[in-house]
N, C-alpha and C positions, 0 to 999 in steps of 0.2 A: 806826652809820650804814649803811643800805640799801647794798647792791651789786647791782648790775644787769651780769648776765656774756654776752660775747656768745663764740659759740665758730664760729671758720674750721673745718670738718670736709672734710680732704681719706684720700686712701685707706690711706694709712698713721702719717698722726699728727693732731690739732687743736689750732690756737692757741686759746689763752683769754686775750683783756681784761678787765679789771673796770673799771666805772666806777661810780661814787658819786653821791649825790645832790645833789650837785656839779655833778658833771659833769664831773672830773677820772680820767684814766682813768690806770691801775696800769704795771704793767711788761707784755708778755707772754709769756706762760707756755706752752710746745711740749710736747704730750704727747705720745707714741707709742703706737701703737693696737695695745699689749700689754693685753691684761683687766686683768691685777694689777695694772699701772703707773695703765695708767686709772682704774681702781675707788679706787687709794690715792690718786691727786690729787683726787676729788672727793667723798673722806673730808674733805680739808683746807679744802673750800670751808664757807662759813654756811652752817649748816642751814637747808632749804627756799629755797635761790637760786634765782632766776630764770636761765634760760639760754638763749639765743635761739640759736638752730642752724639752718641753712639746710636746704631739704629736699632735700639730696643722696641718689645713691642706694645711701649706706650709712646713711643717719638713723638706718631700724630697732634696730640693738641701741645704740646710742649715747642712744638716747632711751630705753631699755630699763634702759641704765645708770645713765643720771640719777634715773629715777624709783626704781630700787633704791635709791640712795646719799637720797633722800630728798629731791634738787631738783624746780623744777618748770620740766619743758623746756619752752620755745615756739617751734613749727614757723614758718618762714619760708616766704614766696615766694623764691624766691635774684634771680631777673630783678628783682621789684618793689622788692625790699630794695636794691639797687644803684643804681636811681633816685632812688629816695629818699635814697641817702646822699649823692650828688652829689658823687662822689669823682672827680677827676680821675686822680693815681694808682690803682693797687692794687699792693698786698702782702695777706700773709697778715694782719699787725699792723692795716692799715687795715681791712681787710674783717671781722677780729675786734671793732677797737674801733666799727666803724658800725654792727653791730647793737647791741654794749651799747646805744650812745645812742639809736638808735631805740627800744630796751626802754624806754631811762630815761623819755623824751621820748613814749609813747603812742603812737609812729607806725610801731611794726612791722608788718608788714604780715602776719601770722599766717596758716597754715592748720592744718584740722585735725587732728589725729594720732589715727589708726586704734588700737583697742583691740589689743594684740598678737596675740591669738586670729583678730580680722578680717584680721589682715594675712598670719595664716599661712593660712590659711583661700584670701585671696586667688592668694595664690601657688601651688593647686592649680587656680582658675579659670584664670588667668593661661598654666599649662603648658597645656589643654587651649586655649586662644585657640590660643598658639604650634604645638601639635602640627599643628591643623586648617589654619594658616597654609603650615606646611611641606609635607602634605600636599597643597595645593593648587602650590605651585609644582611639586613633583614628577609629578601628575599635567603639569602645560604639558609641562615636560621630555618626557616620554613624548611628548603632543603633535605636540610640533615635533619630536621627531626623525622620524617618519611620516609628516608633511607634505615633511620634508626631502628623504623617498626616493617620496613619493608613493604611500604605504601606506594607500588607503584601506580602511576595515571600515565596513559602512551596519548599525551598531545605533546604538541611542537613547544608550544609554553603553557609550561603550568601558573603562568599568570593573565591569561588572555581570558577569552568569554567563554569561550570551553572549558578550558583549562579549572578556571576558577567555579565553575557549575559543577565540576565532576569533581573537584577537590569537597566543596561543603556537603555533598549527598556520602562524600566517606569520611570525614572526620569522623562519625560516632563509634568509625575501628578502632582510631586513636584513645588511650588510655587518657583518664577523666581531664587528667592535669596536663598532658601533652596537646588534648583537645583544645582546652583552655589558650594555652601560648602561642597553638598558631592561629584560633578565633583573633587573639588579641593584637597578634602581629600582622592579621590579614587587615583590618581594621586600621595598626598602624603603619600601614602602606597605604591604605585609600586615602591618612590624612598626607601622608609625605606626596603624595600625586596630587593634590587640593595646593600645596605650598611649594611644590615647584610650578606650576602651572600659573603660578601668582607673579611666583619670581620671575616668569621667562616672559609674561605680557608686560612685567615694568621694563625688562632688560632692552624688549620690542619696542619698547616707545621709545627707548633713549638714542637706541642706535635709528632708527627711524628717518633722521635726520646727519647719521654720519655715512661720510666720504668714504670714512677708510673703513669701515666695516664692508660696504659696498666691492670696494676693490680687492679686498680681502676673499672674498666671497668667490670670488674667481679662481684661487687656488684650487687641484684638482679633490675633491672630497670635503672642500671644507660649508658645509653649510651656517645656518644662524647662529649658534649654540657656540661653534667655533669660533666664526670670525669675531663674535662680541668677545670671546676671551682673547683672542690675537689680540683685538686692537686693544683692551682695558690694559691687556698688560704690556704691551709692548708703551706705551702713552706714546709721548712725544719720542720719533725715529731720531729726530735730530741728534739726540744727543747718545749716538753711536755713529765713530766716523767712519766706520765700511761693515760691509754686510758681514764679515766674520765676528764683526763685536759683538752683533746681534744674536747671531749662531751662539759664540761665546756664551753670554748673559742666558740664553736658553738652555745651557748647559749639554750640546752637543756637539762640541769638539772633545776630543779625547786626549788626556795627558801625553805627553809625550817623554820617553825616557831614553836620553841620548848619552853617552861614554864607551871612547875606547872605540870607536868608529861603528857601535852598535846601535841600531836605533827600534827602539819598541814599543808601540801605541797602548797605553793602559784605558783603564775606564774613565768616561766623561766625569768631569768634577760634577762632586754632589752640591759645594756651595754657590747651587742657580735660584733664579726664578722658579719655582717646582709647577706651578701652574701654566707658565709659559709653554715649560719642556713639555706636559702632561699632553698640550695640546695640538703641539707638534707631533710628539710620536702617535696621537693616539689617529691624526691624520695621518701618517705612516700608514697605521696599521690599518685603516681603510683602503688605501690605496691596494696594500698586497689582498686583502679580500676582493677585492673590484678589479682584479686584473686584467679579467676577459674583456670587462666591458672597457678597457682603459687600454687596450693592448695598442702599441703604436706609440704614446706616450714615452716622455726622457724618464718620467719618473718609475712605469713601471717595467724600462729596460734596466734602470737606473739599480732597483729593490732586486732585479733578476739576477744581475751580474755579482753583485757584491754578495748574496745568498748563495751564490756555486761558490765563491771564494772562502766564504766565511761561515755566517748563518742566520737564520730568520731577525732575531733579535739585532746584529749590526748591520743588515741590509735594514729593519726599519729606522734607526738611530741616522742611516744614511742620507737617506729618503726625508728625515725630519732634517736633516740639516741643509740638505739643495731646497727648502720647501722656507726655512727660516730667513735664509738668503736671496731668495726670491723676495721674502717680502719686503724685506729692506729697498732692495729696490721698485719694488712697486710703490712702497708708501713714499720714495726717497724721489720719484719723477712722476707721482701719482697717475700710471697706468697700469690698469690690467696684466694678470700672468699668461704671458705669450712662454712657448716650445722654446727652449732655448736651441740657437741655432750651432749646427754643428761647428767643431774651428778647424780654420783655413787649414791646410796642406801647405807648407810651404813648397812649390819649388826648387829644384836642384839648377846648378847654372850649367847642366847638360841636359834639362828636358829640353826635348824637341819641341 
């Protein structure tokens, strides 16, 4: 008889239930998230089981494991699997046996699992996100401490060659210990520029030899930096069956709230890709700065029209969503992003 296993993975051990085709579910079973311990308890499971695992964020080697020992994992929603099981309680035993049953029962709620190569892969995109991040709060810090004492410097960037020559000739205005923190934080900006500059020659070698960064590449604004996160995060297209899934999963389509013959667009759902979406919009937001030079373009009549309507912020979310749908189709017939062409007119059965 079939067994349908559903596993609680929290940071130091996972419960397993089994349930049957039945629908009578087993004892459950605590394993601790030792290798060896693990690897030998799912020696003991059916060969090629099914094992439904939430997408917590240790999934990776645990789905790494399974598929070594010869089962066949299925990634969860963890928020959507929960609804669905319409648990009053939780425990670890109930949140184990609810996915078996939604395994059993067709109603899991699945998402994709990244080839391990993508994942590691991403996790180099992912440091230079965070590096770039960090670096931007430490620049504010510098900032405001200047503002704080009234330190003005009149260059375009106060982190360029000028910029940064006429900042060290006036730090000694700065009081002893304010001096101190932005010596220290100027310092630690030259290493965080030392360590994206690492990250982005490894990120260069790997796309080097891809297709779909290439084609990507072609969207309007999007240069290296982009397209390496388009393509890491989008992985394989396939497994979105039309370009609005894609939009979807980037998190810009907007709720929709319909009753009573009223219909009212709310804000895009937050449980996306957050990476994906970042670099959709953030190509948006180049496009509306690049308008002159882009004038003529669908995309920035596209950011013009819906800005008299509306405003900056959902003209760019717009703009990010014709731009995620493009790509779907680029990567989906792998060619290049062409104008999209305007649509037919239909005529009337009285035009002349």
């Amino acid at each position: 008889m079939e067994q349908f296993i559903g596993c609680d993975a929290h940071k130091k051990y996972s419960v397993f239930v089994a349930v049957n085709e039945a629908g009578r579910a087993g004892e459950a079973v605590r394993v601790l998230h030792d290798r060896q311990l693990y690897r030998e308890f799912l020696t003991r499971l059916p060969s090629g089981s099914a094992i439904a695992v939430e997408a917590c964020g240790a999934y990776s080697w645990l789905v790494d494991e399974m598929e070594r020992a010869g089962h066949s994992p299925r990634l969860t929603n963890p928020l959507e699997a929960k609804r669905r099981m319409g648990l009053t309680n939780k425990t670890d035993k109930l949140d184990a046996r609810g996915l078996a049953i939604l395994l059993r029962n067709g109603t899991l709620p699945e998402v994709w699992i990244p080839p391990g190569e993508l994942r590691d892969q991403r996790e180099l995109l992912r440091l230079r996100i965070f590096l770039v991040r960090v670096k931007t709060r430490v620049k504010n810090r510098i900032h405001g401490a200047l503002a704080r004492h009234n330190l003005q410097i009149n260059v375009s960037d106060l982190f360029g060659a000028e910029g940064r020559r006429q900042l060290k000739a006036r730090l000694p205005e700065l009081p002893v210990h304010s001096r101190e923190a932005v010596t220290q934080e100027l310092d630690t900006l030259d290493f965080l520029e030392t360590e994206i500059d690492s990250a982005e020659k490894r990120l260069k070698a790997l796309m080097s030899v891809s297709v779909e960064a290439d084609l990507l590449k072609t969207l309007p604004c999007v240069g290296p930096i982009l397209s390496m996160t388009l393509m890491l995060e989008i992985g394989k297209v396939e497994r979105f069956p039309t370009a609005a899934h894609l939009a979807s999963y980037a998190g810009l389509v907007p709720r929709v709230h319909a009753s009573g013959g009223h219909t009212r667009m709310g804000q895009v759902c937050g449980n996306v890709n957050r990476n994906l979406k970042w670099a959709f919009v953030e190509t948006g937001n180049l496009i509306a700065v690049n308008q002159r030079r882009l004038a003529g373009t669908h995309v920035v009549g596209l950011y013009r029209r819906i800005k008299r309507k509306k405003n900056h912020q959902k003209a760019v979310v717009a703009v990010a969503r014709h731009l995620a749908e493009a790509a779907w189709w680029m990567l989906t017939k792998q060619e290049v992003y062409h104008e999209p062409r305007p649509a037919r007119q239909a005529l009337s059965s009285t035009h002349g």
